[in-house]
C-alpha positions, 0 to 999 in steps of 0.5 A: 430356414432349413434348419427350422424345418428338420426341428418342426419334422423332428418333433411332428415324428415325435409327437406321432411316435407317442400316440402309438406307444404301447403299454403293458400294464408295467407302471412303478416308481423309482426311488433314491433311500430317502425316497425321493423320485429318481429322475430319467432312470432307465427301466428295463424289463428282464430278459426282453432286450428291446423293451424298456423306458424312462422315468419321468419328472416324478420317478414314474414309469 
């Protein structure tokens, strides 16, 4: 029982940390040669040690 409620906290804490994300107007897509979407690539903006995400399912970010 313990168990179920750390998983329950753990996805409300997740699900309320992405109502608040920011974004910065940066979006693109990341592509193998043939260009085929590249998913859960890190992208990570120069210079800036703590910004960055990852792609999703689609190569987009």
């Amino acid at each position: 029982m313990k168990k179920a409620k750390v998983a329950l906290l753990s996805m409300l804490m997740l699900a309320g940390s992405s109502i608040y994300a920011q974004t910065n107007g940066i979006n693109g897509t990341v592509t193998d040669n043939t260009g085929e979407p590249i998913i859960g690539a890190s992208v990570k903006v120069k210079g800036a040690s703590n910004m960055g995400t990852v792609t999703d399912i689609d190569g987009n970010f």
